[in-house]
N, C-alpha and C positions, 0 to 999 in steps of 0.2 A: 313480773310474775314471780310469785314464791312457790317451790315447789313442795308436794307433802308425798311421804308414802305409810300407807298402812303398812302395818305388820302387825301378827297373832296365828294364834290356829287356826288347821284348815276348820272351813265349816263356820266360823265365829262371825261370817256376817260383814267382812271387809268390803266384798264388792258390793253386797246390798246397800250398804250406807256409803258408798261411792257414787252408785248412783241413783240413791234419796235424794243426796246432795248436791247432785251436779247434773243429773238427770241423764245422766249417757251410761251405760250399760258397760263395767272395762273390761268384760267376759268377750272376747274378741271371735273363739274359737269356736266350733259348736261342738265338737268335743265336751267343751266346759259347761257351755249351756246344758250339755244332755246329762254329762255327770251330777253338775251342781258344786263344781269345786274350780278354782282358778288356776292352771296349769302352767299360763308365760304371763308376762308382765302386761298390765291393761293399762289403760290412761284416760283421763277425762278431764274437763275442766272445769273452771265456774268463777262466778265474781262473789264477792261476799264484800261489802263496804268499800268498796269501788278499788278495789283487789283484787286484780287475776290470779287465780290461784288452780296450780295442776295439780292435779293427785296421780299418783303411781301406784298401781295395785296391784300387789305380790301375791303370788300363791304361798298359800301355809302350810303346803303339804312337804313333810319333808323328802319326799322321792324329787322335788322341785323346787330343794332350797337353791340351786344353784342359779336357777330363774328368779329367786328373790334377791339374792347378794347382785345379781346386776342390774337390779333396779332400783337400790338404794346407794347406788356411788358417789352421787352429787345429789343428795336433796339439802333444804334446809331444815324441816322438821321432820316429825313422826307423829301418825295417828295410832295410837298402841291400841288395838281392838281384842276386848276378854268379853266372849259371852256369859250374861247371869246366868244361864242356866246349863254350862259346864264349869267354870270358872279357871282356874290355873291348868296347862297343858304342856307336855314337853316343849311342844314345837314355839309354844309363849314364853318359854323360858329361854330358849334357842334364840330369837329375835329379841329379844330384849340384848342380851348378851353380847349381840351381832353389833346392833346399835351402838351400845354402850360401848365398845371394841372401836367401831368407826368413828369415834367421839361428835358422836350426834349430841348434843346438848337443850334440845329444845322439844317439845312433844307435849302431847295432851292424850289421855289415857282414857278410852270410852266402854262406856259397859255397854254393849247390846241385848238384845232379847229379852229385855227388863221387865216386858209385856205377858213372859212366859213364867216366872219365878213369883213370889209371894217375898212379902217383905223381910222376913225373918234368913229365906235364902239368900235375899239379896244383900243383906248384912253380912252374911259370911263371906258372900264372893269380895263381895268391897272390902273386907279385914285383909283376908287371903292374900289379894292384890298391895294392897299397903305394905303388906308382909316381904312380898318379893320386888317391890320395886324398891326397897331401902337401900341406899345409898349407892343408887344408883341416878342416873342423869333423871330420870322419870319422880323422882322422891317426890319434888314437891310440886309437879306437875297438876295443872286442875283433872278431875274427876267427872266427867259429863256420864250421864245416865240416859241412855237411849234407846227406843223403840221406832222404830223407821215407818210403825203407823200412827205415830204419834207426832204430826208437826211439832207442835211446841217444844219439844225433845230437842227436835231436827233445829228448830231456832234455836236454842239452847247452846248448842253446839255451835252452829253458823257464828254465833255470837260469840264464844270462846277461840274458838278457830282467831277469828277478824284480832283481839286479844293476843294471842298467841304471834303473832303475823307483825302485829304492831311493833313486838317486843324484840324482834328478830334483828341483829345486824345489819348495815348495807349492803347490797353486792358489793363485794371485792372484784377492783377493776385490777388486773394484772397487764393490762393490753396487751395480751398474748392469747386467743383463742382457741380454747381446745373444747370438743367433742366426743364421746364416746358415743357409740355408734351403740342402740342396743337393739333396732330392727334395721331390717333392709329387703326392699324389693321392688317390683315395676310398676309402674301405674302407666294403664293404656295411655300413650300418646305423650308422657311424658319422661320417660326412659327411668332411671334410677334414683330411687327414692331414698332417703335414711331416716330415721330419727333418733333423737337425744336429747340434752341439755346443753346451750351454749352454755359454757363457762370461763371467764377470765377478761373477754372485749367481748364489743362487738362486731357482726359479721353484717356484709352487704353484699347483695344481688353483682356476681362479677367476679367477688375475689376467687381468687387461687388457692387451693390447699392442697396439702400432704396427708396421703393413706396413708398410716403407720399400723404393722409394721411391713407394708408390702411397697412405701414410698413410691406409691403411684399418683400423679400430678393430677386434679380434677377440677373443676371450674363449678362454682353456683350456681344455675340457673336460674335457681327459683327459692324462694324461704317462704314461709308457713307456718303463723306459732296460732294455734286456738280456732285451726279453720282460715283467717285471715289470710291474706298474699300480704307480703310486706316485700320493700328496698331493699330496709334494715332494721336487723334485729340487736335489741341490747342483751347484753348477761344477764345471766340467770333464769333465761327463759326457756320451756323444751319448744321444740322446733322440728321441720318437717323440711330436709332438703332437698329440691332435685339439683343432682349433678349430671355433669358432662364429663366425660374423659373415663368413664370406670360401667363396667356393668352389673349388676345388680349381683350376679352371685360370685364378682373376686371383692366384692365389700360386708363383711359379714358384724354380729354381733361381739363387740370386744375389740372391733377396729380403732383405731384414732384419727378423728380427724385438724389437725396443725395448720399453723404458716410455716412453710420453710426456712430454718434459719434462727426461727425464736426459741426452738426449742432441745436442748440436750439430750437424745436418746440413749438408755442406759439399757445392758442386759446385766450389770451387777450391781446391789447397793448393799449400804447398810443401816438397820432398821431397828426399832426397838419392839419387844412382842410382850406382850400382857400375856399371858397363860390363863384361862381360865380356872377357878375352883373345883369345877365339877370335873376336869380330867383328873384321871385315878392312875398318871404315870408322869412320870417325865419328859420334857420335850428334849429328841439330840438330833445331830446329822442322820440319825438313823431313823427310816421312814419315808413312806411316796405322798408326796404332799402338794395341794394344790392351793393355788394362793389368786383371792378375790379383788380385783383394782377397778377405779371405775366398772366399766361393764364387760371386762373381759375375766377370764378365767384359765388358769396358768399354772402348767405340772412345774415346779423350780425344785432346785439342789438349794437346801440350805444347809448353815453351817452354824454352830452357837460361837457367839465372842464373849472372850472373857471366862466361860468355863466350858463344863463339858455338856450341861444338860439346863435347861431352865424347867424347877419344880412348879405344878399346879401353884395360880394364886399367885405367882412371884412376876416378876416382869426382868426381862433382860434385855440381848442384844445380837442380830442372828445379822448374818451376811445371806444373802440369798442372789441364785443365780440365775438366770433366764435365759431360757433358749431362744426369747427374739430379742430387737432393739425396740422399747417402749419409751417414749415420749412420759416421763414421771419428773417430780419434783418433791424437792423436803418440803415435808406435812402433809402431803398426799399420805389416805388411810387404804388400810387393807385386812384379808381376812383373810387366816391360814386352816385349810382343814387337812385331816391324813386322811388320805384315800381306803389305807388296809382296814383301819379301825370307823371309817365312813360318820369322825365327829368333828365337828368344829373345834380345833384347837385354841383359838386365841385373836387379839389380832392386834395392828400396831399401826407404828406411822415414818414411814421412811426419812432418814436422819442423811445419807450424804447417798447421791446417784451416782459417784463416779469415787468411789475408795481407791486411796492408794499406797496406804498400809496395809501389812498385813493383816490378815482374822484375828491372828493372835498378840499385835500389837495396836490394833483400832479402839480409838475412843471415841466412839462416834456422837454428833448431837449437832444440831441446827447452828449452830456459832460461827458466824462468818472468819471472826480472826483465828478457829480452829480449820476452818475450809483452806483460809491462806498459810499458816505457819508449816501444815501439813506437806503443802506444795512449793513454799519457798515465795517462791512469784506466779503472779496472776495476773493477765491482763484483764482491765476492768468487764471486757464486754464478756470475758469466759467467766469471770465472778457471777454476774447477773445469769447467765446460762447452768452454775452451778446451784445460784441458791435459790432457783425458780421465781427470783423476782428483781428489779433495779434495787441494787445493794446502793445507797446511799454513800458519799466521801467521808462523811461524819463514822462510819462504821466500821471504818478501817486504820490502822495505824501511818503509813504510810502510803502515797499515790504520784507516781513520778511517771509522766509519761503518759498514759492511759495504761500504765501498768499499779499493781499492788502488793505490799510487802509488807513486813512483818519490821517493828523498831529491830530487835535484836537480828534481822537478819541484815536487815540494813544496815547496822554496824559492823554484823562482819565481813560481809563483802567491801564495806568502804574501808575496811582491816585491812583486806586483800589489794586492794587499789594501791592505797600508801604505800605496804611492802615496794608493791611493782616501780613504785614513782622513785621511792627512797634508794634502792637499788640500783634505777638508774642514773642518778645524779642528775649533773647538768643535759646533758643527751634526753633525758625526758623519755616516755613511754607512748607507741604509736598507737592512738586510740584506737585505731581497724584492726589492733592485735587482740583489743580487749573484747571478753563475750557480753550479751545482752545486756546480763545485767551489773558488770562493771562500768559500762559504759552509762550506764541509768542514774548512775549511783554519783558521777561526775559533778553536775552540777550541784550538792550537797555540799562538795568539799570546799570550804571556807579559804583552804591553805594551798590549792591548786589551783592553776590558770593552764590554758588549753590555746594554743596559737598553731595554725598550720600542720593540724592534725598530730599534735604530741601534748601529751598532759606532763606537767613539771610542778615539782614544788615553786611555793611562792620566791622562794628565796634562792631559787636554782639561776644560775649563772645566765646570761644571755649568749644565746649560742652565735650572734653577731660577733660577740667579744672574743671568740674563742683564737685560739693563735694560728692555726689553720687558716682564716682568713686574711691574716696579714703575710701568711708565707705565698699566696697565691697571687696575694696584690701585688707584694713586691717582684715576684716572678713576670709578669708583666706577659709576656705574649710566648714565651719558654714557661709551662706551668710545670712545678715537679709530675713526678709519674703518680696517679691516682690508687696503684697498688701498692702502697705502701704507708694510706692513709685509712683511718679510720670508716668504713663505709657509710656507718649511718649517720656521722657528721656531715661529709660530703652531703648525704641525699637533705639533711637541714638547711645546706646553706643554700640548693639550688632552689629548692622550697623557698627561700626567703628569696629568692634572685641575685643572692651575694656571686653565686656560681653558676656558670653555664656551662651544660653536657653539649659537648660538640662530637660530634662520632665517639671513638672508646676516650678522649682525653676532657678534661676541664678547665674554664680559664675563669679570673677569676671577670666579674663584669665590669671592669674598667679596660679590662685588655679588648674584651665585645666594642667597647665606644674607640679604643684604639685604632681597633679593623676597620671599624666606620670611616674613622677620618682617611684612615688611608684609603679605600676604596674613593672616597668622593675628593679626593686630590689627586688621584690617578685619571681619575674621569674629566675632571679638567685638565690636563696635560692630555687626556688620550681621549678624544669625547667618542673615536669609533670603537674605544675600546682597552682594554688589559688587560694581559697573559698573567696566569699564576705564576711566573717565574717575576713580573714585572713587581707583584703583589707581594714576593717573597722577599725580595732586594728590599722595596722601600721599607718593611718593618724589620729587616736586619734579622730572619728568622730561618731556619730549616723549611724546607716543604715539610714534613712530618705538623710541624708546628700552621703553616701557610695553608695545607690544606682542609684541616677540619675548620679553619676561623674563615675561608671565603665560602666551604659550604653553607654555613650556620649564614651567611649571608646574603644566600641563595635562599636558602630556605625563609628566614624569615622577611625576606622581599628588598633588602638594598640596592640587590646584586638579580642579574637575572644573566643567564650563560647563555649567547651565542657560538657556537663553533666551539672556537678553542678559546677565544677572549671575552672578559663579565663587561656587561656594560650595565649601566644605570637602571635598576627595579623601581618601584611604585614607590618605594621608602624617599627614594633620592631625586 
């Protein structure tokens, strides 16, 4: 399904050729019906050359632009509606604008009431029109001419429409689902109802989603596009859900509905804004201002980057702030109006959801290796959360780990590495000392080898060879005193097994195979058994010395202690 929405002045005739077209009435309210004017958002549907196609019909009245801006969040085209027989109007100039602002790209431009004018006025509506839609998205859009009691019109149209539809993009599968919610309410017997636009995957009968911004957990029970019950729904379709888990009025218009998980909620970004021509001031921090996103509508604090003011007709770059967490992404569009002055400002397209620069030093723009160099490092799956889409390996300069980085930061942390290594010589660097992203940075270095939890230059000593080793060997079952050596040599060789911690002293591991043979020559002389003093004799040792090397032989199973005498362990 492609979605369409009208837009133009009120009165111009939108929802009548809504439903010429499609034969459903999107006048919802009898309000509307009695007035003769569309008040909230309508909807209908229809096939035209074997295309399901929805229309969304906005009211034109501007006391109810704000019900027009939330139901043009997610379409793919536009039906631009000018009646012949008033022809150009504020509120057509408004909409156009708006469009142009949400970089809508695609639309078809219809004359109405062509039934009512004479040819000569109709000529002028159609210059008029030409006149304002100039270089704009709409320029060189087709021009259908229509009376809604005129079939052949109405085919006429059908028939550019199917054209227009043909020419359009594919849905964009992001497979990440989101929804804006832009009605809500109960239906007998089936509890709470929503509708929207699925956009980004699709959704099936079961899953699980996130309210945003009230992160309330809800369940699908049911989907609905066109009347239809369906399983599953593809993108780009609007859609009718019932849920479970939420009631009807804590789910309102402007809500979001997510997967948990897929998606980055942001209450700051930063954005680029077009200004309009026909504002007659300046845009700055100063001002109450409310800003249009999908189908919600949002008082935010902005703030201009870069100067102090962005002049009508110019385009710059504002930070803006939100008082909830919104579920957004770079190139999501938006529409900013001031409250005091009750005009549409401008409108833009959000460039980073989560800034970490200041206002006044941000250079904001969609560029991935601007998102990373910004932050240093980035773990791949916070990238794809940042750039609202699977950032590609090809996109990034460096990717080590499921992390990513920047070449030149890369180089200077692997700067910092080397220092650390070259500093410590032969002794080497404990890699558990180094942070994240030193240790990331490791397997780069061409000229560093990593044994036993220490990183060392290539050409660093072997700490096997070191002379410590041979003072320890030769010490034999008398080891020097361990305060008076080096500690974090010591803690290298015990690590390699050169050296065994036996309570507070060291020996070195020939003196360990020492203690062996003497235990199991004591035990054939003594098979019920041997005293530590017997154990002390046969290696010509102090008890000081005797009793950490028959623990260490306890412990590790040679030796196992009866009474007062060891007799033979699992080892022996």
């Amino acid at each position: 399904m492609r979605i369409i929405a009208t837009a133009g002045h009120v009165d111009h005739g939108k929802s009548s050729l809504v439903q010429a077209l499609t034969g459903t009435d999107p006048d919802r309210w009898e309000e509307e019906k009695r007035r003769g004017l569309t008040i909230d958002l309508g909807f209908a549907f229809t096939q035209i050359a074997e295309q399901q196609i929805g229309f969304i019909d906005v009211p034109g009245h501007v006391r109810f632009l704000r019900n027009m801006l939330a139901g043009i969040g997610g379409i793919d085209a536009c039906m631009f509606v000018v009646a012949a027989n008033e022809g150009w109007k504020p509120q057509t100039e408004e909409h156009l604008r708006i469009l142009d602002a949400l970089g809508i790209t695609q639309g078809v431009i219809v004359l109405t009431k062509t039934d009512l004018v004479d040819a000569d006025a109709l000529a002028l509506t159609l210059d008029s029109v030409g006149h304002h839609v100039r270089s704009t998205f709409l320029e060189a859009a087709p021009v259908v001419q229509v009376s809604i009691h005129d079939s052949a019109t109405l085919d006429t149209l059908r028939n550019t429409i199917s054209d227009l539809i043909a020419s359009l993009p594919p849905v964009i599968n992001t497979h990440r689902p989101r929804i804006w919610v832009d009605r809500s309410f109960a239906a007998k017997g089936s509890g709470t109802v929503i509708t929207g636009t699925l956009t980004g995957s699709s959704l099936s009968v079961g899953d699980e989603l996130l309210v945003q911004p009230t992160n309330i957990v809800v369940k699908v029970r049911g989907i609905q596009s066109n009347g239809v019950s369906l399983d599953k729904l593809e993108a780009g379709n609007r859609c009718a859900l019932n849920l479970t888990g939420i009631d009807h009025l804590d789910i309102n218009r402007g809500d979001v509905l997510v997967v948990a998980g897929q998606w980055l909620g942001t209450n700051k970004f930063d954005a680029s804004l077009k200004v309009l021509e026909s504002i007659e001031h300046a845009v700055s921090k100063r001002g109450s201002y409310m800003m249009y996103v999908g189908s919600r509508e949002i008082k935010v604090v902005l703030h201009t980057i870069g100067s102090t003011s962005i002049q009508n007709g110019e385009t710059g770059f504002i930070r803006v702030v939100l008082p909830d967490m919104i579920p957004l992404v770079p190139g999501d569009r938006f529409i900013l109006r001031e409250s005091g002055r009750d005009e549409t400002i401008g409108g833009g397209e959000l460039l980073d959801i989560e800034p970490t620069l200041r206002s006044s030093k941000a250079r904001p723009n969609k560029e991935i290796l601007r998102l990373i160099a910004e932050r240093g490092w980035v773990q791949l799956q916070q990238l794809h959360l940042l750039a609202g889409r699977n950032v590609d390996i090809s996109e990034v300069e460096q990717a080590l780990d499921g992390w990513v980085t920047t070449n030149n930061n890369l180089a200077e942390v692997s700067k910092e590495v080397m220092a650390l290594i070259d500093t410590s010589k032969d002794l080497g660097v404990d890699v558990a000392s180094l942070s994240v992203y030193q240790r990331l940075v490791l397997p780069t270095l061409t000229n560093v080898t990593v044994r036993e939890g220490r990183a060392r230059g290539a050409d660093a000593n072997d700490v096997a060879s070191h002379p410590m080793v041979k003072q320890f060997a030769d010490a034999g079952c008398t080891p020097p005193d361990s305060a008076s050596t080096d500690k974090a040599i010591v803690r290298q060789l015990v690590q390699r097994g050169l050296l065994v911690h036996c309570d507070e002293l060291y020996f070195h591991s020939s003196a360990i195979d020492t203690a062996i043979t003497a235990a199991r020559q004591l035990l054939v002389a003594n098979p019920q058994g041997f005293t530590v003093a017997q154990f002390r004799e046969h290696l010509g040792v102090s008890r000081k010395y005797a009793l950490p090397l028959i623990n260490h032989l306890d412990t590790t199973g040679f030796t196992r202690r009866r009474d007062d005498v060891r007799i033979a362990g699992a080892k022996l």
